[in-house]
Legacy VTK file of the C-alpha trace (Angstrom):
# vtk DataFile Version 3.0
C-alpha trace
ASCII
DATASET POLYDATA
POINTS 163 float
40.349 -145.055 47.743
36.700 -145.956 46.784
36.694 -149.371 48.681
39.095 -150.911 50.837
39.978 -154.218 52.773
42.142 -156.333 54.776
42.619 -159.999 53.665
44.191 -162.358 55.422
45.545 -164.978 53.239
46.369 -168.783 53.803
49.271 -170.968 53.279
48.275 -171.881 49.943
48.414 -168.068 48.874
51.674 -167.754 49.257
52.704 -166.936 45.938
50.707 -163.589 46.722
52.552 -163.023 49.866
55.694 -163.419 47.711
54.764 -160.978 45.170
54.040 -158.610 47.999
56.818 -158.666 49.523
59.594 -158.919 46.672
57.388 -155.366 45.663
58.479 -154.333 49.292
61.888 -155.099 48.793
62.260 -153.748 45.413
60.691 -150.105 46.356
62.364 -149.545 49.539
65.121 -151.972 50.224
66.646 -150.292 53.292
63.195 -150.573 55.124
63.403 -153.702 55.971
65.973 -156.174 57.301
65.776 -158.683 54.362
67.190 -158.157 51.271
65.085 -158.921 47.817
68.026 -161.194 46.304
67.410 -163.087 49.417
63.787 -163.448 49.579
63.223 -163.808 45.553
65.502 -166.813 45.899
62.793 -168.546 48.374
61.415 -171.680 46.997
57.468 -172.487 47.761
58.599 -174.738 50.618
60.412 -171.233 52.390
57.673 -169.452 51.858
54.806 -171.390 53.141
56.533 -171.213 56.252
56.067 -167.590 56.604
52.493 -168.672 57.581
53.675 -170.909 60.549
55.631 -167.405 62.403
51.831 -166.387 62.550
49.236 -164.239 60.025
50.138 -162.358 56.885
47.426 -158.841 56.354
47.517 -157.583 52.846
45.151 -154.430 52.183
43.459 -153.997 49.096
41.635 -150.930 47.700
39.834 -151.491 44.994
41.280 -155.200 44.586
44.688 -153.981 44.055
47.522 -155.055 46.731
48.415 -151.887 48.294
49.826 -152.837 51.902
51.284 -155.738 54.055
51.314 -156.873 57.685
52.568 -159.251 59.172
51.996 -160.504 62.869
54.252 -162.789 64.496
55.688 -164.245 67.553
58.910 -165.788 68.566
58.898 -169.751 70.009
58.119 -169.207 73.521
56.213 -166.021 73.547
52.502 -166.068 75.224
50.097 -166.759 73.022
48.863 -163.074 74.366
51.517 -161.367 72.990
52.629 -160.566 69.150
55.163 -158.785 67.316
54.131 -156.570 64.159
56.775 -156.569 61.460
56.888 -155.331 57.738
53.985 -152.650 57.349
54.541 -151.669 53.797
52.223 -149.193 51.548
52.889 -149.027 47.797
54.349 -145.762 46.800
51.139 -144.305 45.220
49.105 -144.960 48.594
51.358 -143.408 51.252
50.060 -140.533 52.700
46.545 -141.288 52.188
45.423 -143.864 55.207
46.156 -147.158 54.213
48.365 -147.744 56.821
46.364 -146.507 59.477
43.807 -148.383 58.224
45.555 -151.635 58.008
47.348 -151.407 61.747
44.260 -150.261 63.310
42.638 -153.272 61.330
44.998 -155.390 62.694
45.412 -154.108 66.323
41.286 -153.989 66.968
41.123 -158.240 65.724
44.178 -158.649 67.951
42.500 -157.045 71.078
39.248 -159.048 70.059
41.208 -162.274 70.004
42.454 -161.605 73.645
45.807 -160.242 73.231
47.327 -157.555 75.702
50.835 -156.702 74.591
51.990 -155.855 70.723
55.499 -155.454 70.008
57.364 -154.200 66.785
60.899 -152.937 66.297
61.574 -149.552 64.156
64.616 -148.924 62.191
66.627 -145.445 63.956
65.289 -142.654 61.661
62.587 -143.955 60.590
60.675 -141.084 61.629
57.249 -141.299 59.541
56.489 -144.623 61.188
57.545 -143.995 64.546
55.020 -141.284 64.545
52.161 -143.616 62.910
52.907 -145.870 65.552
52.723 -143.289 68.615
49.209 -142.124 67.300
48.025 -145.746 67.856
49.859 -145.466 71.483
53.011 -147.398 70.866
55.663 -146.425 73.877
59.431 -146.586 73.355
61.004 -149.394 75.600
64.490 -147.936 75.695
65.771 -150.993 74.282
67.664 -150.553 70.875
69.673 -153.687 69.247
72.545 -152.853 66.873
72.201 -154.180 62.925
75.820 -154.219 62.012
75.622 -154.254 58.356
72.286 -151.891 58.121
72.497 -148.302 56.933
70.226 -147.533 60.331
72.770 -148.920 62.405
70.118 -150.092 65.040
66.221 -150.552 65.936
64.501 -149.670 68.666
61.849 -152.008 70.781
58.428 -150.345 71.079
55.566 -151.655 73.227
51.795 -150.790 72.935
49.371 -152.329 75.627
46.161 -153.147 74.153
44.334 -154.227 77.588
LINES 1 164
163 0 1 2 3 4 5 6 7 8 9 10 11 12 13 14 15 16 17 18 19 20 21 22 23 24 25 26 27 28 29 30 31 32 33 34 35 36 37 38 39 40 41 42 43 44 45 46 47 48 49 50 51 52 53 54 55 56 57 58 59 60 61 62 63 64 65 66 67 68 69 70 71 72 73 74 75 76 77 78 79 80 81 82 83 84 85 86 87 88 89 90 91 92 93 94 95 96 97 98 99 100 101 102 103 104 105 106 107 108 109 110 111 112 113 114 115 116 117 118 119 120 121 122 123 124 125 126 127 128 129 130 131 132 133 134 135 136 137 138 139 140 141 142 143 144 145 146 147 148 149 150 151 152 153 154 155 156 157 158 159 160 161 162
């Protein structure tokens, strides 16, 4: 990777956050809870409200789109805490930093901006990431919801303090 960065892109680019995504969904489809039929059916008005759940990261090396972020919360949540969902690296950049790059990107402007607890849920098996995600200090909760429906049966709740 010669050069690399994180963008964080508005409302108004969501056709790029679309394109992202649908990539997501078409290389690993059991990664992530949505399905690609139903987000390529998304009109403009569906997804510019992605933006209003919180801030989409995309991470670019060498202006190509080569990872995605997202950082949420859920109605009612303090506006110190956020959930990470949807960390996806394109197939030819796994392996080689992106994503720590891009989480530890997105977990030093989220202690910056004041926030003290990050949340994320990981699918059961998904090994790789649960490992990324204890080298930045995530911590198992012990709380796992079922996904009837999803080849990984359930996800677990992880919890990383940041103050």
């Amino acid at each position: 990777m010669t050069s690399s960065q994180v963008e964080r892109p508005t409302e108004n680019d969501w056709p790029r956050l679309r394109n992202i995504r649908l990539s997501a969904l078409r290389d690993d489809p059991l990664a992530f809870l949505a399905t690609y039929e139903s987000e390529a059916a998304y009109d403009e008005q569906r997804w510019r409200l992605e933006f209003s759940r919180g801030e989409w990261n995309i991470m670019l090396a060498d202006d190509k789109e080569v990872g995605l972020l997202g950082v949420t919360r859920e109605p009612g949540m303090s506006s110190q805490e956020w959930y990470l969902e949807y960390l996806w690296v394109t197939p030819e950049f796994r392996r080689s930093g992106v994503a720590s790059l891009l989480l530890g990107t997105v977990l030093d402007r989220l202690r910056d901006t004041g926030v003290h607890t990050v949340w994320l849920y990981i699918l059961d098996g998904n090994d790789r990431a649960r490992s990324l995600y204890q080298r930045f200090g995530f911590q198992s909760t012990n709380k796992w919801q079922e996904l009837p429906g999803h080849p990984a049966g359930s996800e677990e709740l992880m919890q990383l303090q940041l103050i």
